[in-house]
N, C-alpha and C positions, 0 to 999 in steps of 0.2 A: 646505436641500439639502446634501447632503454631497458630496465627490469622496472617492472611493476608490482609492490608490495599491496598485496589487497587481502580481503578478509571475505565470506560469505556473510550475502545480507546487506552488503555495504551501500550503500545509495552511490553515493561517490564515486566511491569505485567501478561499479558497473557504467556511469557517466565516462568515466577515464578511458574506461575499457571501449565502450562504444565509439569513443572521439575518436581512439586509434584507428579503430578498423575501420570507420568510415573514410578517413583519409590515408587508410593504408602504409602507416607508420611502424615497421617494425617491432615488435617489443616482445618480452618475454615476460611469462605472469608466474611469482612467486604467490602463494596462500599462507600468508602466517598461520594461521591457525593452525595450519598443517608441519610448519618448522620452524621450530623453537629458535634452531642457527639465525634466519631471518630476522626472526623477533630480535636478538640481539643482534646482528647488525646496524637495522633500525633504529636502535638503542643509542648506537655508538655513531650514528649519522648524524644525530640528532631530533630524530621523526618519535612521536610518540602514539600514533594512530595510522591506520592506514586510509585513501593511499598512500603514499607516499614513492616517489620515484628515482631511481638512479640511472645516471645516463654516462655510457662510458663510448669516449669517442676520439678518433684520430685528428689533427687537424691535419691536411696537407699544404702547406703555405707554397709549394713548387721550388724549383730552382733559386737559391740563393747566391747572389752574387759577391764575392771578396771587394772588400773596403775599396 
């Protein structure tokens, strides 16, 4: 699942945004402009503009076998 940091107005963003849903990719859309928490996050991601993406994901590698 991805979160998607965007801003209104954003050229990019809206690009991002469209990519997803045209290939039907999961995501979830934060608005910085709307929450400051966000904004500091991104901060601490290291992103300084939006968009900017975070992708949090499971890998399942299957059954593991002993040495």
């Amino acid at each position: 699942m991805y979160t998607i940091y965007t801003s209104p107005g954003c050229g990019p963003c809206m690009a991002v945004k469209a990519h997803l849903r045209a290939h039907k990719i999961p995501h979830t859309l934060v608005d910085v402009s709307q929450d400051p928490a966000a904004v500091e996050k991104l901060r601490k991601m290291g992103y300084s503009s939006a968009p900017a993406a975070d992708m949090q994901a499971t890998i399942d590698l299957g059954p593991v076998e002993a040495g």
